[in-house]
Phi, psi and omega in degrees: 000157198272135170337121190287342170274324173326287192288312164332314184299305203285319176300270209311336187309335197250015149274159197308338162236092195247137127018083159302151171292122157195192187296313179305325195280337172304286180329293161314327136333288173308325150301311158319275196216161187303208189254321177302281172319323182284007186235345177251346137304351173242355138234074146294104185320156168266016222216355177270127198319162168297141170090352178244145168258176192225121187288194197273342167254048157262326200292319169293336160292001183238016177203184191246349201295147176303150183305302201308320184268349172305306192292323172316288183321293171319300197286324193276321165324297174308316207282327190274011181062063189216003160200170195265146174225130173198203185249154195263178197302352178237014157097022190226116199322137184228172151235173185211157165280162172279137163243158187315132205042026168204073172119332188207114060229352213273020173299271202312014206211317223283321202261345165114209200277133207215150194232000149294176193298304198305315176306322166293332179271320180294318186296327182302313196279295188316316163314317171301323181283322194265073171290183179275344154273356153297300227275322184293298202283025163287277202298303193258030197247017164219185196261338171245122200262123219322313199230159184218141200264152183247158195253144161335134175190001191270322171300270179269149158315033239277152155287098214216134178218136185068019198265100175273169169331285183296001162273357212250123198315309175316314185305315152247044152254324192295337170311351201239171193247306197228142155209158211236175183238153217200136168296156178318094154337311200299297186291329195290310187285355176266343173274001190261338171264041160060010206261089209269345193300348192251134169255345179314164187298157169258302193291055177216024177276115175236141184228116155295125184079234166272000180252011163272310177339282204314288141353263186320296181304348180251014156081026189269334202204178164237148154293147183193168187276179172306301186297351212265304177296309183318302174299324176298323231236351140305317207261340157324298188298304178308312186298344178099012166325111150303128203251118181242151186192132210303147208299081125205190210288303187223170174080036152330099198261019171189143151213125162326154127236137197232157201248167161254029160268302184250335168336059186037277186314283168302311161300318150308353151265316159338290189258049157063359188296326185232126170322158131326301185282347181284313211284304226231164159260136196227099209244348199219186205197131156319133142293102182228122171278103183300315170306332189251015149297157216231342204050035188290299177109349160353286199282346177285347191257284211301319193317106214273357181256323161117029198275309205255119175216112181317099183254148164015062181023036158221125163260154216259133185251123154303099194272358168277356181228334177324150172235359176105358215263335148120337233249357161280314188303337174294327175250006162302130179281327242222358158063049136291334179304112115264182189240121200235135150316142177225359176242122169283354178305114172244181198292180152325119164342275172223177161331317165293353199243337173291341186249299186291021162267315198274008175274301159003299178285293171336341186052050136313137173269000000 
Protein backbone atom coordinates (compact mmCIF):
# COMPACT_ATOMS: atom_id res chain seq x y z
CA UNK A 1 0.00 0.00 0.00
CA UNK A 2 1.08 3.51 -0.83
CA UNK A 3 2.98 5.27 2.05
CA UNK A 4 0.15 7.32 4.11
CA UNK A 5 1.71 10.78 3.84
CA UNK A 6 2.08 9.90 0.27
CA UNK A 7 -1.51 9.91 -0.47
CA UNK A 8 -2.11 12.48 2.17
CA UNK A 9 -0.01 14.68 0.04
CA UNK A 10 -1.49 13.90 -3.24
CA UNK A 11 -5.10 14.50 -1.42
CA UNK A 12 -4.01 18.00 0.00
CA UNK A 13 -2.51 18.95 -3.67
CA UNK A 14 -6.22 19.01 -4.75
CA UNK A 15 -7.39 21.45 -2.52
CA UNK A 16 -8.11 24.57 -3.68
CA UNK A 17 -5.63 26.42 -2.46
CA UNK A 18 -3.64 23.24 -2.46
CA UNK A 19 -0.20 21.90 -1.16
CA UNK A 20 2.23 21.09 -4.61
CA UNK A 21 3.58 17.89 -4.30
CA UNK A 22 7.28 17.38 -3.27
CA UNK A 23 9.42 16.09 -0.90
CA UNK A 24 9.77 19.22 1.79
CA UNK A 25 5.89 18.58 1.86
CA UNK A 26 6.12 14.66 3.26
CA UNK A 27 8.68 16.16 5.72
CA UNK A 28 5.96 18.55 6.97
CA UNK A 29 3.52 16.02 6.94
CA UNK A 30 5.37 14.03 9.35
CA UNK A 31 5.73 16.63 11.55
CA UNK A 32 2.19 17.42 11.64
CA UNK A 33 0.77 14.32 12.10
CA UNK A 34 0.91 10.46 13.17
CA UNK A 35 0.19 7.64 10.65
CA UNK A 36 -3.26 7.47 12.70
CA UNK A 37 -3.79 11.43 12.45
CA UNK A 38 -2.79 10.93 8.68
CA UNK A 39 -5.72 8.62 7.97
CA UNK A 40 -8.40 10.52 9.31
CA UNK A 41 -7.10 13.77 7.44
CA UNK A 42 -7.10 12.08 4.46
CA UNK A 43 -10.62 11.65 5.25
CA UNK A 44 -11.17 14.86 5.19
CA UNK A 45 -12.82 16.14 1.75
CA UNK A 46 -10.65 17.60 -0.21
CA UNK A 47 -13.03 19.52 -2.39
CA UNK A 48 -14.17 22.32 -0.16
CA UNK A 49 -13.84 25.87 -0.92
CA UNK A 50 -11.14 27.28 2.33
CA UNK A 51 -13.27 28.41 5.77
CA UNK A 52 -16.35 25.42 4.92
CA UNK A 53 -16.13 22.23 7.07
CA UNK A 54 -17.62 18.73 6.07
CA UNK A 55 -19.34 17.61 9.66
CA UNK A 56 -18.41 14.60 11.24
CA UNK A 57 -20.56 11.86 9.20
CA UNK A 58 -19.32 13.01 6.03
CA UNK A 59 -15.93 12.82 7.36
CA UNK A 60 -16.95 8.91 8.76
CA UNK A 61 -18.21 7.91 5.81
CA UNK A 62 -14.87 8.38 4.08
CA UNK A 63 -12.88 6.19 6.17
CA UNK A 64 -13.26 2.36 8.01
CA UNK A 65 -11.64 3.72 11.23
CA UNK A 66 -14.02 3.53 14.61
CA UNK A 67 -15.98 6.53 15.44
CA UNK A 68 -15.01 6.89 18.89
CA UNK A 69 -11.19 7.57 17.38
CA UNK A 70 -12.14 9.24 13.89
CA UNK A 71 -14.35 12.00 16.62
CA UNK A 72 -10.94 11.82 18.88
CA UNK A 73 -8.77 12.52 16.47
CA UNK A 74 -10.59 15.48 14.65
CA UNK A 75 -11.07 17.38 18.39
CA UNK A 76 -7.32 16.61 19.10
CA UNK A 77 -6.23 17.73 15.45
CA UNK A 78 -8.78 20.98 16.14
CA UNK A 79 -7.28 21.65 19.78
CA UNK A 80 -3.38 21.66 17.87
CA UNK A 81 -4.79 23.98 15.45
CA UNK A 82 -3.37 21.31 12.60
CA UNK A 83 -6.41 21.27 11.00
CA UNK A 84 -9.81 24.22 10.70
CA UNK A 85 -12.84 23.85 12.94
CA UNK A 86 -15.87 25.76 12.64
CA UNK A 87 -19.97 25.33 12.26
CA UNK A 88 -21.26 23.92 9.08
CA UNK A 89 -24.37 26.12 6.73
CA UNK A 90 -26.58 24.43 9.54
CA UNK A 91 -25.18 25.44 12.96
CA UNK A 92 -23.14 21.83 13.41
CA UNK A 93 -19.47 22.34 14.66
CA UNK A 94 -17.30 20.55 11.06
CA UNK A 95 -13.64 20.31 10.35
CA UNK A 96 -11.53 21.11 6.93
CA UNK A 97 -8.29 20.52 6.42
CA UNK A 98 -6.07 23.61 6.49
CA UNK A 99 -5.24 25.29 2.98
CA UNK A 100 -2.31 27.33 2.07
CA UNK A 101 -2.87 31.21 3.34
CA UNK A 102 -5.90 30.27 5.15
CA UNK A 103 -4.59 28.60 8.27
CA UNK A 104 -1.26 26.89 6.73
CA UNK A 105 1.45 27.62 7.44
CA UNK A 106 0.20 30.31 9.26
CA UNK A 107 -1.47 28.55 12.70
CA UNK A 108 2.04 27.59 14.04
CA UNK A 109 2.79 31.69 13.81
CA UNK A 110 -0.37 33.24 14.62
CA UNK A 111 -0.43 33.18 18.17
CA UNK A 112 3.14 35.10 18.06
CA UNK A 113 6.33 34.12 19.24
CA UNK A 114 7.39 30.84 20.95
CA UNK A 115 10.85 29.47 21.88
CA UNK A 116 10.45 25.79 21.70
CA UNK A 117 11.83 23.29 19.73
CA UNK A 118 8.82 22.39 17.91
CA UNK A 119 8.16 25.82 16.78
CA UNK A 120 11.40 26.02 15.86
CA UNK A 121 11.66 22.59 13.47
CA UNK A 122 8.17 24.28 11.91
CA UNK A 123 9.60 27.47 10.98
CA UNK A 124 12.30 25.27 9.38
CA UNK A 125 10.18 22.74 7.38
CA UNK A 126 7.93 25.46 6.49
CA UNK A 127 10.57 27.77 5.02
CA UNK A 128 11.99 24.68 3.11
CA UNK A 129 8.84 24.04 1.78
CA UNK A 130 7.20 27.08 0.57
CA UNK A 131 10.11 28.08 -1.50
CA UNK A 132 9.87 30.20 -4.15
CA UNK A 133 8.88 27.91 -6.68
CA UNK A 134 6.64 26.65 -4.62
CA UNK A 135 4.77 29.37 -3.34
CA UNK A 136 4.75 31.05 -7.40
CA UNK A 137 2.66 27.92 -8.61
CA UNK A 138 0.10 28.38 -4.84
CA UNK A 139 -0.30 31.73 -6.32
CA UNK A 140 0.64 32.24 -9.59
CA UNK A 141 -0.57 29.03 -11.55
CA UNK A 142 -4.04 30.22 -12.52
CA UNK A 143 -5.04 33.85 -14.07
CA UNK A 144 -7.11 34.79 -10.95
CA UNK A 145 -5.43 35.62 -7.95
CA UNK A 146 -6.06 34.42 -4.45
CA UNK A 147 -5.10 38.33 -3.09
CA UNK A 148 -4.82 41.70 -3.86
CA UNK A 149 -3.10 44.66 -2.39
CA UNK A 150 -5.52 47.52 -1.12
CA UNK A 151 -3.78 51.13 -1.14
CA UNK A 152 -3.21 53.19 1.56
CA UNK A 153 -5.80 56.05 2.82
CA UNK A 154 -6.37 55.97 6.27
CA UNK A 155 -3.15 58.14 7.49
CA UNK A 156 -3.07 60.69 4.39
CA UNK A 157 -5.52 61.97 1.86
CA UNK A 158 -4.07 59.75 -1.03
CA UNK A 159 -5.19 61.28 -4.54
CA UNK A 160 -6.67 58.02 -5.71
CA UNK A 161 -8.39 57.99 -9.65
CA UNK A 162 -10.68 55.31 -10.72
CA UNK A 163 -10.47 53.93 -7.22
CA UNK A 164 -14.07 52.59 -6.14
CA UNK A 165 -15.26 52.38 -2.67
CA UNK A 166 -15.13 48.75 -2.13
CA UNK A 167 -11.36 49.05 -3.08
CA UNK A 168 -10.80 51.24 -0.22
CA UNK A 169 -9.27 49.62 3.04
CA UNK A 170 -11.81 51.58 5.70
CA UNK A 171 -14.48 50.65 3.35
CA UNK A 172 -14.24 47.48 3.34
CA UNK A 173 -13.30 46.68 7.33
CA UNK A 174 -16.64 48.62 7.80
CA UNK A 175 -18.10 45.24 5.71
CA UNK A 176 -17.07 42.61 8.18
CA UNK A 177 -19.13 42.29 11.84
CA UNK A 178 -16.31 40.80 13.73
CA UNK A 179 -12.74 41.23 14.32
CA UNK A 180 -9.27 39.94 15.88
CA UNK A 181 -6.09 40.67 15.41
CA UNK A 182 -3.34 37.80 15.28
CA UNK A 183 0.46 38.31 14.75
CA UNK A 184 2.58 38.31 11.22
CA UNK A 185 2.89 34.63 10.36
CA UNK A 186 5.85 35.73 8.14
CA UNK A 187 8.00 37.88 10.43
CA UNK A 188 7.06 35.61 13.68
CA UNK A 189 8.31 32.76 12.20
CA UNK A 190 11.95 34.66 10.93
CA UNK A 191 12.29 35.96 14.66
CA UNK A 192 11.50 32.48 15.81
CA UNK A 193 14.50 31.46 13.11
CA UNK A 194 16.95 34.21 15.23
CA UNK A 195 16.25 36.55 12.01
CA UNK A 196 16.26 40.15 13.50
CA UNK A 197 17.04 42.92 10.51
CA UNK A 198 12.92 43.51 10.17
CA UNK A 199 12.00 45.54 12.85
CA UNK A 200 8.13 46.14 11.89
CA UNK A 201 5.29 45.43 14.15
CA UNK A 202 4.45 42.00 14.75
CA UNK A 203 0.69 42.18 16.09
CA UNK A 204 -1.03 43.21 12.91
CA UNK A 205 -2.66 40.24 10.78
CA UNK A 206 -6.42 41.01 11.26
CA UNK A 207 -9.33 38.43 10.63
CA UNK A 208 -12.52 38.48 9.96
CA UNK A 209 -15.95 37.02 10.36
CA UNK A 210 -15.68 33.32 10.56
CA UNK A 211 -11.70 33.34 10.34
CA UNK A 212 -12.00 35.95 13.57
CA UNK A 213 -14.20 33.40 15.07
CA UNK A 214 -11.64 30.49 14.05
CA UNK A 215 -8.84 32.15 15.53
CA UNK A 216 -9.88 33.92 18.53
CA UNK A 217 -11.51 30.30 19.91
CA UNK A 218 -8.24 28.31 19.09
CA UNK A 219 -6.47 30.82 21.18
CA UNK A 220 -4.50 32.45 18.33
CA UNK A 221 -5.59 36.29 18.24
CA UNK A 222 -7.90 38.76 19.93
CA UNK A 223 -10.59 39.92 19.44
CA UNK A 224 -10.90 43.77 19.13
CA UNK A 225 -13.37 46.43 17.70
CA UNK A 226 -13.47 48.19 14.62
CA UNK A 227 -11.68 51.11 15.92
CA UNK A 228 -9.01 49.21 17.18
CA UNK A 229 -8.40 47.77 13.66
CA UNK A 230 -8.74 51.33 11.96
CA UNK A 231 -5.36 52.38 14.58
CA UNK A 232 -3.74 49.24 13.36
CA UNK A 233 -3.85 49.57 10.38
CA UNK A 234 -3.11 53.50 10.57
CA UNK A 235 -0.07 53.04 12.04
CA UNK A 236 0.93 50.09 9.24
CA UNK A 237 0.48 52.47 6.79
CA UNK A 238 2.88 55.14 8.59
CA UNK A 239 5.53 52.13 9.17
CA UNK A 240 5.26 51.54 5.04
CA UNK A 241 3.38 48.35 5.89
CA UNK A 242 1.15 46.93 2.83
CA UNK A 243 -2.18 46.14 3.25
CA UNK A 244 -3.22 42.87 1.30
CA UNK A 245 -6.47 41.31 1.11
CA UNK A 246 -8.33 38.94 -0.23
CA UNK A 247 -8.97 39.47 -4.26
CA UNK A 248 -12.77 40.65 -4.27
CA UNK A 249 -15.14 42.97 -3.61
CA UNK A 250 -16.56 42.34 -0.59
CA UNK A 251 -16.66 39.56 2.36
CA UNK A 252 -12.92 39.96 3.25
CA UNK A 253 -11.77 37.30 5.84
CA UNK A 254 -8.45 38.61 6.50
CA UNK A 255 -6.04 41.55 5.95
CA UNK A 256 -1.90 41.22 5.66
CA UNK A 257 -0.22 44.08 6.69
CA UNK A 258 3.12 43.10 4.84
CA UNK A 259 6.95 43.99 4.84
CA UNK A 260 9.30 43.45 2.04
CA UNK A 261 11.54 41.73 4.16
CA UNK A 262 10.27 38.11 4.97
CA UNK A 263 6.61 38.28 3.50
CA UNK A 264 5.58 35.84 0.93
CA UNK A 265 4.34 38.25 -1.02
CA UNK A 266 6.18 41.50 -0.77
CA UNK A 267 9.05 40.25 -0.17
CA UNK A 268 9.33 37.86 -3.25
CA UNK A 269 8.69 40.92 -5.41
CA UNK A 270 10.92 43.07 -3.77
CA UNK A 271 13.78 40.62 -4.57
CA UNK A 272 12.67 40.27 -8.22
CA UNK A 273 12.10 36.28 -8.01
CA UNK A 274 8.44 36.40 -9.22
CA UNK A 275 6.64 38.85 -11.73
CA UNK A 276 4.36 41.29 -9.89
CA UNK A 277 1.35 40.35 -12.17
CA UNK A 278 2.37 36.46 -11.62
CA UNK A 279 2.35 36.26 -7.83
CA UNK A 280 -0.36 38.85 -6.80
CA UNK A 281 -3.73 40.93 -8.72
CA UNK A 282 -2.25 44.65 -8.73
CA UNK A 283 -4.95 47.03 -9.84
CA UNK A 284 -3.45 50.49 -9.38
CA UNK A 285 0.04 52.02 -9.73
CA UNK A 286 1.68 55.32 -8.35
CA UNK A 287 1.59 58.39 -10.07
CA UNK A 288 3.98 61.26 -9.36
CA UNK A 289 3.27 64.81 -10.54
CA UNK A 290 6.89 65.88 -11.44
CA UNK A 291 6.51 69.69 -10.90
CA UNK A 292 5.62 69.30 -7.09
CA UNK A 293 8.39 66.67 -6.39
CA UNK A 294 10.80 67.79 -4.23
CA UNK A 295 13.13 65.02 -4.36
CA UNK A 296 13.39 64.53 -0.68
CA UNK A 297 13.67 60.92 -1.34
CA UNK A 298 11.40 59.95 1.34
CA UNK A 299 9.36 57.73 -0.82
CA UNK A 300 12.27 55.73 -2.55
CA UNK A 301 13.32 54.80 1.14
CA UNK A 302 9.77 53.66 2.52
CA UNK A 303 9.14 51.75 -0.82
CA UNK A 304 8.68 48.17 0.12
CA UNK A 305 9.16 46.27 -3.32
CA UNK A 306 12.81 48.83 -4.27
CA UNK A 307 9.66 50.38 -7.31
CA UNK A 308 11.66 53.82 -6.59
CA UNK A 309 14.52 55.42 -7.52
CA UNK A 310 15.69 59.16 -7.59
CA UNK A 311 17.00 59.96 -11.19
CA UNK A 312 18.00 64.15 -11.84
CA UNK A 313 16.12 64.67 -7.97
CA UNK A 314 12.79 63.23 -9.29
CA UNK A 315 11.67 60.38 -8.50
CA UNK A 316 11.33 57.89 -11.00
CA UNK A 317 9.02 54.73 -10.73
CA UNK A 318 9.61 50.99 -12.06
CA UNK A 319 5.64 50.51 -13.30
CA UNK A 320 6.77 46.84 -13.90
CA UNK A 321 7.01 46.62 -10.39
CA UNK A 322 5.54 49.11 -8.88
CA UNK A 323 1.84 47.22 -6.72
CA UNK A 324 0.06 50.17 -6.19
CA UNK A 325 0.13 50.20 -2.56
CA UNK A 326 -0.29 53.93 -1.64
CA UNK A 327 2.37 53.91 1.37
CA UNK A 328 5.15 56.25 -0.44
CA UNK A 329 2.10 58.99 -0.44
CA UNK A 330 2.20 58.80 3.58
CA UNK A 331 5.57 60.68 3.63
CA UNK A 332 5.62 62.62 0.78
CA UNK A 333 5.85 66.00 2.19
CA UNK A 334 5.29 67.71 -0.63
CA UNK A 335 1.50 65.57 -1.65
CA UNK A 336 3.00 64.51 -5.52
CA UNK A 337 1.72 61.07 -5.19
CA UNK A 338 -1.36 59.76 -6.37
CA UNK A 339 -2.76 56.29 -6.73
CA UNK A 340 -4.13 55.91 -10.63
CA UNK A 341 -6.01 52.57 -11.78
CA UNK A 342 -3.74 50.91 -14.19
CA UNK A 343 -6.31 47.66 -15.07
CA UNK A 344 -10.28 47.68 -15.96
CA UNK A 345 -10.61 44.22 -14.30
CA UNK A 346 -11.95 43.89 -11.05
CA UNK A 347 -12.14 41.10 -8.62
CA UNK A 348 -14.58 38.69 -7.91
CA UNK A 349 -18.20 39.76 -6.21
CA UNK A 350 -17.18 37.65 -2.91
CA UNK A 351 -15.33 35.00 -1.57
CA UNK A 352 -17.09 32.17 -2.71
CA UNK A 353 -17.31 33.05 -6.03
CA UNK A 354 -13.54 33.88 -5.87
CA UNK A 355 -12.35 30.19 -4.64
CA UNK A 356 -14.71 28.89 -7.69
CA UNK A 357 -12.96 30.69 -10.20
CA UNK A 358 -9.75 29.22 -8.92
CA UNK A 359 -11.24 25.92 -8.65
CA UNK A 360 -12.51 26.39 -12.00
CA UNK A 361 -8.94 27.19 -13.52
CA UNK A 362 -7.06 24.61 -11.51
CA UNK A 363 -9.68 22.07 -13.47
CA UNK A 364 -10.79 20.55 -9.93
CA UNK A 365 -14.15 18.91 -9.63
Amino acid sequence: MEDIYVRLAKHMKDLVMGYPYTDELLDLLKEMFSPQEAEVALAIPNDLPPLQVADVETILSRTSLPESTVVETLESLAMRNLIYSGEDSNGKKGYALLQVGYGMPQTFFWGGMSEDEHAKRMAKLVLKYFSVPTTRQVYGGVPTKTYKYSPATLTVDVPMQGVYPHEKIDVLLEGVSKVAVAHCPCRTSARILGRTDCQHSLEVCLKYDEMADFVVSRGLAREISKDEARHILEECEKEGLVHMVDNVKGEIKHTCNCCGHYCWNVGIIRRRKVPRDVLMAVYFIRQTEEEECIGCGACEEICPVGAVQLVDDIARVDTDWCIGCGVCAVVCPSEAISIVRRVDKEPPDNFARLHQQIKMERGLK
